[in-house]
C-alpha positions in Angstrom: -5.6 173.2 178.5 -3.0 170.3 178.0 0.6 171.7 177.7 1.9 169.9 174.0 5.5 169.6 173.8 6.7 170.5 169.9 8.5 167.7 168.3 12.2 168.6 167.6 13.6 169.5 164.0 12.9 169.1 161.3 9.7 168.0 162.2 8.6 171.3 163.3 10.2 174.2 162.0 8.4 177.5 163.0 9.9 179.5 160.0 7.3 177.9 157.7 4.5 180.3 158.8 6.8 183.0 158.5 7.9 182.1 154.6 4.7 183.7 153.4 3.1 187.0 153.2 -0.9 184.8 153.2 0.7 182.5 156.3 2.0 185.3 158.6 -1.2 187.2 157.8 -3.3 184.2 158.9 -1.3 183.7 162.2 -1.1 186.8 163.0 -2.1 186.8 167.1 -2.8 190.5 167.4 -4.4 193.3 164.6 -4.1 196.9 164.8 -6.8 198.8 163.4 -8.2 202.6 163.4 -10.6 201.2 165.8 -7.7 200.8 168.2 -6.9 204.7 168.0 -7.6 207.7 170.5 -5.9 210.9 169.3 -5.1 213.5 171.7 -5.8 216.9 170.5 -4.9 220.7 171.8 -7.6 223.5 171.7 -7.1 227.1 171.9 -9.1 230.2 171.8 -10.0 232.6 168.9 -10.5 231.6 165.2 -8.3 230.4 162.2 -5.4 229.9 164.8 -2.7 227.0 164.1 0.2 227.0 166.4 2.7 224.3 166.4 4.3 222.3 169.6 8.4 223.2 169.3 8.9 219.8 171.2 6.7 217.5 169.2 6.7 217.9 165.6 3.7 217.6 163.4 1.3 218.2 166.8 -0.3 221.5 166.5 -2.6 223.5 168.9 -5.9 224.7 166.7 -8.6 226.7 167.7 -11.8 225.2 167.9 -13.1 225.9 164.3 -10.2 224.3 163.0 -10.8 221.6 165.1 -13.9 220.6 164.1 -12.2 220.7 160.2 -10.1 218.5 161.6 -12.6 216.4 162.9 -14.1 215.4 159.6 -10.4 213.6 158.1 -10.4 211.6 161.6 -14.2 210.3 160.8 -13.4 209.4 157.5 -10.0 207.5 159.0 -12.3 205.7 161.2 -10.8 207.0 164.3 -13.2 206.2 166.9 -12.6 209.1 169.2 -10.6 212.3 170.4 -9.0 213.2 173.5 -9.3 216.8 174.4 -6.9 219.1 175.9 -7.4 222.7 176.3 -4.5 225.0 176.0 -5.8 227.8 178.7 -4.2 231.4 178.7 -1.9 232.4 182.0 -5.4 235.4 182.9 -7.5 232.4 183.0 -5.3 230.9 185.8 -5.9 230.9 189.4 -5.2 229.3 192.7 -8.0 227.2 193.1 -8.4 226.2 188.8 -11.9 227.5 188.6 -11.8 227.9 185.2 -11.7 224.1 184.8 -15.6 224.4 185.1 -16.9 227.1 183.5 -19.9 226.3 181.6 -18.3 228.3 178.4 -14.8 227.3 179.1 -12.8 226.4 176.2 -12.4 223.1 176.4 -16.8 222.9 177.5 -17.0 225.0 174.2 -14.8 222.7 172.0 -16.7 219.4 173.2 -20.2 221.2 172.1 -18.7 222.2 168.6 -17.1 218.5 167.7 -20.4 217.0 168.9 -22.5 218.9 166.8 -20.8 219.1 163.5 -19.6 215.2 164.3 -21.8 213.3 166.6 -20.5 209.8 165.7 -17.2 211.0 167.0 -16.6 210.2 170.5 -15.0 212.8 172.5 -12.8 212.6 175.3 -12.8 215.0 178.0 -9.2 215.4 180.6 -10.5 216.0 184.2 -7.7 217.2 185.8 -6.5 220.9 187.0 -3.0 221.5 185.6 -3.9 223.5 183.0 -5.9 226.0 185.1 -3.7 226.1 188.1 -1.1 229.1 188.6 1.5 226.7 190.1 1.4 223.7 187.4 -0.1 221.1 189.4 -3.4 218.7 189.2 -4.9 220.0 192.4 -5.4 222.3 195.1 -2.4 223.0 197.4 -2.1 224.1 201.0 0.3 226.6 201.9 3.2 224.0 201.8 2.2 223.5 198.1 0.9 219.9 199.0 -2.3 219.1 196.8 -5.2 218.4 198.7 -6.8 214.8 198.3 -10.8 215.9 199.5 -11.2 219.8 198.3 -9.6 219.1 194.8 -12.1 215.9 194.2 -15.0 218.5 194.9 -13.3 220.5 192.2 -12.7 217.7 189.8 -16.3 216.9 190.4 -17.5 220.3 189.2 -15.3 220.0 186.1 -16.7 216.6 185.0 -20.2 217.7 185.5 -19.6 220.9 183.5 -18.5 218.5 181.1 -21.0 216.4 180.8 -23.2 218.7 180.3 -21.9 219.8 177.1 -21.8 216.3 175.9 -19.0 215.2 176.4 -19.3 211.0 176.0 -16.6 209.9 177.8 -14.8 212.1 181.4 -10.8 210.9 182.1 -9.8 212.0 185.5 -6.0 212.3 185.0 -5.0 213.6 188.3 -4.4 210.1 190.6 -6.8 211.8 193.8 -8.0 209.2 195.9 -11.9 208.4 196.0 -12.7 210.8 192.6 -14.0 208.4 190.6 -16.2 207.3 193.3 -17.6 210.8 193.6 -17.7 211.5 190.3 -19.8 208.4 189.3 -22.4 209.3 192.3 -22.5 213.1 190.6 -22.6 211.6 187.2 -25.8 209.0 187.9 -27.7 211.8 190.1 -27.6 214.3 187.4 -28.9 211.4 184.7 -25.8 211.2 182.9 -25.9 207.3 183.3 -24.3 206.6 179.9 -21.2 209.4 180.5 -18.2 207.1 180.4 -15.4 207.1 183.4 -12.0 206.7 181.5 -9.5 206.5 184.7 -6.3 207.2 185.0 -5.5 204.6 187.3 -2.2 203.7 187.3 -0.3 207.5 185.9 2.9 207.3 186.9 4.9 210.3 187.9 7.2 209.8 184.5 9.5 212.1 183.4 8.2 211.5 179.7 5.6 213.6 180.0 7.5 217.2 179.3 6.5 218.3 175.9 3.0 218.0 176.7 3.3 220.0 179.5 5.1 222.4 177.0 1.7 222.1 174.9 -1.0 223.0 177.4 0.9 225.3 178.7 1.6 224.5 182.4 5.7 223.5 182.2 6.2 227.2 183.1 3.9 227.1 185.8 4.9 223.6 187.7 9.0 225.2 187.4 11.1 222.5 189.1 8.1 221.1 191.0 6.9 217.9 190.4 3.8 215.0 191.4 5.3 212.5 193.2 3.0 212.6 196.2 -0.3 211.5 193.8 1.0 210.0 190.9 2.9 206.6 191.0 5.9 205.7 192.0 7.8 203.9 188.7 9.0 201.5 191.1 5.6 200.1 191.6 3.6 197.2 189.9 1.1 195.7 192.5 0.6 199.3 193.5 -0.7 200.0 189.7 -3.2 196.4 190.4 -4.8 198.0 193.5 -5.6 201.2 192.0 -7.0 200.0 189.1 -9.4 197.2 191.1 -10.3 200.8 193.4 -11.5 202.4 190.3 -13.3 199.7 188.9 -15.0 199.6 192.0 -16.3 202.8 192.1 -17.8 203.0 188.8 -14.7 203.8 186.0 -15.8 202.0 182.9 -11.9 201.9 181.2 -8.6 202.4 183.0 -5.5 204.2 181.8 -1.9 203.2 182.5 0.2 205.7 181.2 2.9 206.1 180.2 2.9 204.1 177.3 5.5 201.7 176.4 8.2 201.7 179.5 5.4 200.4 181.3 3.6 197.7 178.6 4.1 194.9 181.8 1.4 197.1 183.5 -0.8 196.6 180.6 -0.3 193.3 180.5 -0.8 192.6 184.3 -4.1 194.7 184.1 -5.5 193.2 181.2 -4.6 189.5 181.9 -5.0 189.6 185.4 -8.7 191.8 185.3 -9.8 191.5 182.0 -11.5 194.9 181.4 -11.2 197.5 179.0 -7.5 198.6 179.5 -6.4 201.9 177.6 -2.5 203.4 177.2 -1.1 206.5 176.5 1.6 206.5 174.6 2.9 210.0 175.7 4.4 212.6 174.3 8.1 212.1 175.5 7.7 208.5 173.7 6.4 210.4 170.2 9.1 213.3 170.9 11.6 210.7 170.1 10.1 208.5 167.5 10.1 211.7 165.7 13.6 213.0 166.2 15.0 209.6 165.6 13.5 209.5 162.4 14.4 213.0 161.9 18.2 212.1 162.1 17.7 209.0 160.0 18.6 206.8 163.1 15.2 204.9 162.6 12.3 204.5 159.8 9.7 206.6 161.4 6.6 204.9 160.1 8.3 201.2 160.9 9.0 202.2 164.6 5.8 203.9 164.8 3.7 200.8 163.8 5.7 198.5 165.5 5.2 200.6 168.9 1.7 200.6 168.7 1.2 197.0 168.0 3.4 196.2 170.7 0.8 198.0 173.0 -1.8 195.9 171.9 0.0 193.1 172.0 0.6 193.9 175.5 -3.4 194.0 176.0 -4.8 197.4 175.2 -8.1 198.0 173.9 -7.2 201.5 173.0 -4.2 203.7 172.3 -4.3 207.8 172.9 -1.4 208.3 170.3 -0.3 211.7 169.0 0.3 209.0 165.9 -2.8 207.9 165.3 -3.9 210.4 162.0 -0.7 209.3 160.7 -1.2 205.5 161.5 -4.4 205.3 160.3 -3.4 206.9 156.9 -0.9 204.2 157.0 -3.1 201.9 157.2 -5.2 203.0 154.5 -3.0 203.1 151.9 -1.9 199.5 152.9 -5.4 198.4 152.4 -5.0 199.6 148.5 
């Protein structure tokens, strides 16, 4: 494409799109949408139960039946899917995170509710073991508390299966081992699940934004002081992010993650421009933690910042956006439309 140099002023003057409400809308470069929308949600056992998150306001943990209630409002939004969290209880923790695939676990039980009382809606599934691990972290550790790269894929493995087989559409491997998408692919095909989606988490870094979610599922308490810096990325690190997202895409991951969200939007915009596949971003819950208590305190309009965050992300590049916003975008939107 020839480069065209603009003439000077007056002869162009870019403030004449702008003068119009019909003129901006036409050259507009990016649109947000519903269809752009993931919303992450938080299960929990027994019935009727509602428990809000201290550290993000307006995110609540619901048991499964009010889940699924839920689940009707994000249909009629147009909200194309959910992400699912379970929020496990500290007698359903081990060592080794078995729980993470137990054919009536809660979050195997959740995906077989949502699919039957809204099969349209796609749902989401974490693979990862934090939230069935005693100590807090995504894998299996030796006695030095290191997480073990082979034995915890074999695990992860066993999780995606299990939830597959409850119908789960899409599988997200959050926990940054090495080879798991690979292995879970092969698992995936030989068990005829050919049309489960691979959502990787290919480039998580280890971010410091991510501690009111950890406060939701439960496993803050657990990881204490510890952290993940020897399997999820090093913020430093952009051609790093590049090579594990090619890796994925090599072994069989249908969408990659960057998370977070928007201290890392050149990430997006690398992966997207540079490999042009369907690129995802989380915009985590440190990032909604305070949009909301900025708004809270009057600092900033909360529904301005919150729309102008998200279409930064897909101006950036991404296809979809898990955001803890997206009910509240979408009936934004909505009422916009009239």
């Amino acid at each position: 494409m020839q480069n065209l140099t603009p003439r000077a002023f007056p002869t162009t003057r870019l403030r004449r799109n702008r003068a119009s409400d019909f003129s901006r809308r036409l050259v507009r470069e990016n649109q947000l949408t519903p269809d752009n929308l993931i919303y992450p949600v938080f299960v929990l056992e027994g019935e009727g139960q509602r428990e809000q998150v201290p550290s993000m306001p307006g995110v609540e943990r619901l048991s499964i039946d009010l889940l699924v209630e839920q689940a009707t409002e994000l249909v009629d939004l147009g909200i194309p899917a959910v992400a699912l969290f379970p929020v496990v209880s500290a007698e359903k923790k081990n060592l080794s995170g078995s729980g993470a695939w137990d054919s009536d676990g809660l979050a195997q039980r959740a995906v077989r509710a949502l699919k039957k009382a809204q099969p349209e809606l796609g749902v989401i599934t974490d693979v990862a073991l934090d939230p069935f691990t005693t100590h807090g972290q995504d894998g299996i550790i030796d006695n030095d508390g290191y997480v073990l790269n082979d034995v915890t894929v074999e695990a992860l493995v066993s999780q995606a299966l299990s939830h597959a087989d409850a119908g789960a559409d899409v599988v997200a491997p959050s926990d940054m081992m090495d080879g798991r998408i690979g292995a879970i692919r092969d698992a995936l095909e030989n068990a005829g699940y050919v049309n489960t989606r691979i959502l990787a988490y290919s480039a998580k870094y280890a971010s410091s934004y991510y501690g009111p979610f950890r406060d939701a599922v439960g496993s803050a308490a657990n990881l204490g002081k510890g952290n993940k810096s020897t399997y999820q990325m090093d913020p430093a690190n952009s051609d790093e992010a590049l090579h594990e997202v090619v890796m994925d895409l090599s072994e069989g991951a249908d969408m990659v993650m960057i998370k977070p969200g928007m201290p890392y939007l050149d990430i997006v915009y690398r992966v997207k421009t540079e490999l042009q596949v369907p690129t995802f971003v989380y915009q985590v819950s440190g990032e909604y933690a305070m949009h909301m208590a900025a708004a809270k305190n009057g600092w900033l309009d909360g529904d301005a910042v919150m729309m102008e965050s998200l279409m930064a992300m897909r101006r950036a590049g991404a296809d979809g956006i898990l955001t803890y916003f997206a009910v509240r975008a979408a009936r934004l939107m909505r009422e916009r439309q009239g």
